[in-house]
C-alpha positions as CSV (number, residue, x, y, z in Angstrom):
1,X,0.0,0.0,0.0
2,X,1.1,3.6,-0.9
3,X,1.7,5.5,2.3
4,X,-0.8,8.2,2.8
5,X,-3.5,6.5,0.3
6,X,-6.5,4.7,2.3
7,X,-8.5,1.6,0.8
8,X,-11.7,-0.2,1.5
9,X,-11.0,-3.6,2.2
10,X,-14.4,-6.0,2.9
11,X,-14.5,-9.1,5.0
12,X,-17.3,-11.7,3.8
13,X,-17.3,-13.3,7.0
14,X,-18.0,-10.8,8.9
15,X,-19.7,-8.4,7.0
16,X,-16.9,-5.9,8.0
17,X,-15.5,-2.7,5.8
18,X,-12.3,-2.3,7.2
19,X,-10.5,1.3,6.4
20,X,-6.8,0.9,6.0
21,X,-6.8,4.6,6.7
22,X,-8.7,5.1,9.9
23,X,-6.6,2.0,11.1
24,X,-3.0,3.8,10.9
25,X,-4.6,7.3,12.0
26,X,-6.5,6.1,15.1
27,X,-4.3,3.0,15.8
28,X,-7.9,0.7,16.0
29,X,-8.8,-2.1,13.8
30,X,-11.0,0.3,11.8
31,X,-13.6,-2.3,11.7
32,X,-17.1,-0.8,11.6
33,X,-20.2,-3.3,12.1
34,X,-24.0,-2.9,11.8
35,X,-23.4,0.1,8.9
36,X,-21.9,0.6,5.6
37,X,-18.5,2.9,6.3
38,X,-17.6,5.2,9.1
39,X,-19.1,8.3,9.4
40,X,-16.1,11.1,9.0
41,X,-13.0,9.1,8.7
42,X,-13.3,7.7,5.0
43,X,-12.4,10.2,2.0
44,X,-14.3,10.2,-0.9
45,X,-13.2,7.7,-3.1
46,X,-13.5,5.5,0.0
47,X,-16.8,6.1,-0.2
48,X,-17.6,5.6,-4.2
49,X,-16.1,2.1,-2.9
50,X,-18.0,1.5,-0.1
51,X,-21.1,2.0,-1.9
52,X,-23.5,-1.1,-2.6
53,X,-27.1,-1.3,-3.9
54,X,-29.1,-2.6,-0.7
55,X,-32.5,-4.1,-1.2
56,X,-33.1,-5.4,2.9
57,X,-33.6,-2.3,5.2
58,X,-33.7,-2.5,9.4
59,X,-36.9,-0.9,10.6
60,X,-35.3,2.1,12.1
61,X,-36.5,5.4,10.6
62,X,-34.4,7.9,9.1
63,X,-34.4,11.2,11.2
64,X,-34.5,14.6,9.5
65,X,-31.2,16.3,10.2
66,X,-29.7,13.3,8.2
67,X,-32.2,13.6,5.2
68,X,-31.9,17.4,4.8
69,X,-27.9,16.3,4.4
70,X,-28.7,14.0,2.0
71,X,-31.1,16.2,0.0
72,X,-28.4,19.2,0.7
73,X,-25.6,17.5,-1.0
74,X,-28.1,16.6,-4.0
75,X,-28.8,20.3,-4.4
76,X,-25.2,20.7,-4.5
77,X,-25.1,17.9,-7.8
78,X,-24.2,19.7,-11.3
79,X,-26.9,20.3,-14.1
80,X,-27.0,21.5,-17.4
81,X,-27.1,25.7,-17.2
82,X,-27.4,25.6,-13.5
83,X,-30.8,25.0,-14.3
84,X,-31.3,21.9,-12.0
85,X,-34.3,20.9,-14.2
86,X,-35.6,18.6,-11.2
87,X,-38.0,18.2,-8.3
88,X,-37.7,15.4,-5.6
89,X,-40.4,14.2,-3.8
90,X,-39.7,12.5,-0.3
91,X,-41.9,9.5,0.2
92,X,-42.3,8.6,4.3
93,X,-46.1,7.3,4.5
94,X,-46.5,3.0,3.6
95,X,-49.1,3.3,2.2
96,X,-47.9,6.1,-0.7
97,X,-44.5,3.3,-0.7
98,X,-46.8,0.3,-1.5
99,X,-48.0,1.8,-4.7
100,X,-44.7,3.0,-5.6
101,X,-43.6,-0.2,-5.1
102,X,-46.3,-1.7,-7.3
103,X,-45.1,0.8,-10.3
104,X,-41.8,-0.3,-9.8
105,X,-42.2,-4.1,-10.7
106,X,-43.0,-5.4,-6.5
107,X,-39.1,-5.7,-6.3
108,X,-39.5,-4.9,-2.4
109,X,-36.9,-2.1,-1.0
110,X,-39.5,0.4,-1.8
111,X,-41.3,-1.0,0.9
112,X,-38.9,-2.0,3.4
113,X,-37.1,0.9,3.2
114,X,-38.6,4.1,5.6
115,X,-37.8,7.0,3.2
116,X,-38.1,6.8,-0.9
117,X,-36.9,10.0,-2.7
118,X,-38.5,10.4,-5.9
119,X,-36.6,12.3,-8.7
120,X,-38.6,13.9,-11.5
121,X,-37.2,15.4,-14.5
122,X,-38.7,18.9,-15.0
123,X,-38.3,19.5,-19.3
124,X,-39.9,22.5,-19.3
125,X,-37.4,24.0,-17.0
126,X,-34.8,23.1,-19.2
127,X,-36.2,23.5,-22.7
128,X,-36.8,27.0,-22.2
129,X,-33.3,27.1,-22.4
130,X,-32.1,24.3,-24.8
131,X,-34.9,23.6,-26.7
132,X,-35.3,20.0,-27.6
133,X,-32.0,18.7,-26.0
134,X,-33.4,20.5,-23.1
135,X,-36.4,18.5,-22.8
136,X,-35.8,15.4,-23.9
137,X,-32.2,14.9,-22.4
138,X,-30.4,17.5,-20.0
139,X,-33.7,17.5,-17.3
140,X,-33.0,13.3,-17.6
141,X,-29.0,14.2,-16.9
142,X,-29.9,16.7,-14.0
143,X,-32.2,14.2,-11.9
144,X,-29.7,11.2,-12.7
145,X,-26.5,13.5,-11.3
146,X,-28.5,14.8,-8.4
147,X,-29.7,11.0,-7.3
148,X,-26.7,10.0,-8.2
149,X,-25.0,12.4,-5.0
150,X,-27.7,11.5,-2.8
151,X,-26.9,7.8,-2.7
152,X,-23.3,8.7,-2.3
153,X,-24.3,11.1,0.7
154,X,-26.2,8.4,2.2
155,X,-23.7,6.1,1.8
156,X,-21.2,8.7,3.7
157,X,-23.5,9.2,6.5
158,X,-24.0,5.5,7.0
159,X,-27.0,4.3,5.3
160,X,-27.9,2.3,2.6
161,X,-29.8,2.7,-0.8
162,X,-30.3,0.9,-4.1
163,X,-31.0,2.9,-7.3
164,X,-34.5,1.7,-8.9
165,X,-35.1,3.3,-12.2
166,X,-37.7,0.2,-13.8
167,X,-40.4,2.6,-13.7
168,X,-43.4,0.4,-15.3
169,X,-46.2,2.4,-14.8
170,X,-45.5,6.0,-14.9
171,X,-48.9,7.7,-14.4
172,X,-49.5,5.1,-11.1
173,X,-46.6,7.5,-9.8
174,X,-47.9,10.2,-11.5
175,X,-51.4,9.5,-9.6
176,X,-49.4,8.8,-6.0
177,X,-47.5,12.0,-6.1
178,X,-49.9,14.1,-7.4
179,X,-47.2,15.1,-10.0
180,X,-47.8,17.9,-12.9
181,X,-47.6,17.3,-16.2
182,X,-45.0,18.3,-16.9
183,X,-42.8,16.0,-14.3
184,X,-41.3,13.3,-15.5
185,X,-40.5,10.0,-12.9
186,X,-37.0,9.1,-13.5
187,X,-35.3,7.3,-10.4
188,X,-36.4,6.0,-6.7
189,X,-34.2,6.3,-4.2
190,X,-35.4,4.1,-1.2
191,X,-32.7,5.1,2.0
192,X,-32.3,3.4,5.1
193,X,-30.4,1.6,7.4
194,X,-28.6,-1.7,6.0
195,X,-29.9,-5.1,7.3
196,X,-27.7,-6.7,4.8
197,X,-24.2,-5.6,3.5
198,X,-23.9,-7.2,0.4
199,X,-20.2,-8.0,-1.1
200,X,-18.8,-6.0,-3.7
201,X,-20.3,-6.8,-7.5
202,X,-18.0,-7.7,-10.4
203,X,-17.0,-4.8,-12.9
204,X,-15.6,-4.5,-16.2
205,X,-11.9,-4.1,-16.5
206,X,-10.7,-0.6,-17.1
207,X,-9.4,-2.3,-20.7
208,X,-12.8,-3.0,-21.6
209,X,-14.3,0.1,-21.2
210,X,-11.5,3.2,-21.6
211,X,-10.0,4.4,-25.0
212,X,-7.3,6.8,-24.2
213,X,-7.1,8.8,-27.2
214,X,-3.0,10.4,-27.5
């Protein structure tokens, strides 16, 4: 290891992230059980690692202070223009998450979990701007970026959160948010905490996806 450079590493047996980092700075193990990383001693690649799409959630709630970070550092997220062509909606009640989850395909986190954001595209907001790119593609970019930061800001703060964008029936979400027109369902977010810490997945090799043009 590089002195200086922290890594994630994760023990299956266990179900243990271990921070290579927080080890040599604090002179503990570094071992952190029942949640995904530590809260303020993992930097933010640590992080992007540490990341995992979690579909079993404990039946803890999710207090406010915590959410407004997580909906803070989405605000934060880049859009196209500044516009940030995007409205979230924050989904608490059950019975508002068991029609959700219905429109979603029944795949369950939507239900387990005790918060669902909802991200909606806004094209209007952007096409007045852009025109057709505007509204058929940078209000998409916008709410993808900012749910993109909220499931890392979750993930930083200890929680857990899988990414559900099979949207089957549209206008049942349209009819269970009471969303405009013009809003377009993109992504669920359901966030909790993790009653399961699931491996990392496999990727693609670097080589099989770069093309370093010199």
């Amino acid at each position: 290891m590089v002195p200086g450079r922290s890594s994630i590493a994760w023990t299956r047996t266990t179900g243990v992230f271990t921070s290579t980092a927080h080890s040599q700075a604090s002179g503990a193990s570094g071992h952190i059980r029942g949640r995904l990383m530590p809260r303020a001693t993992l930097g933010f690649l640590d992080v992007v690692l540490a990341r995992r799409s979690v579909r079993q959630f404990l039946a803890k709630p999710v207090d406010d202070l915590t959410l407004r970070k997580i909906l803070e550092a989405a605000n934060r997220a880049p859009s196209a223009g500044n516009l940030q062509a995007y409205q979230v909606y924050v989904v608490k009640d059950g019975g508002l998450r068991r029609r959700l989850d219905a429109a979603s395909g029944s795949q369950g986190p939507v239900l387990q979990a005790p918060v669902v954001l909802v991200f909606c595209a806004v094209p209007l907001r952007s096409a007045a701007r852009y025109g057709v790119k505007g509204e058929q593609l940078f209000c998409v970019q916008d709410a993808t970026i900012a749910c993109a930061y909220a499931q890392l800001a979750a993930t930083a703060l200890g929680l857990a959160s899988v990414w559900i964008g099979a949207l089957h029936e549209s206008e049942v979400v349209r009819d269970t948010l009471y969303l405009d027109d013009g809003l377009w369902p993109v992504a669920f977010l359901p966030i909790g905490y993790p009653a399961e810490i699931p491996p990392p997945t496999p990727r693609r090799p670097l080589s099989d996806i770069v093309r370093e043009l010199t």
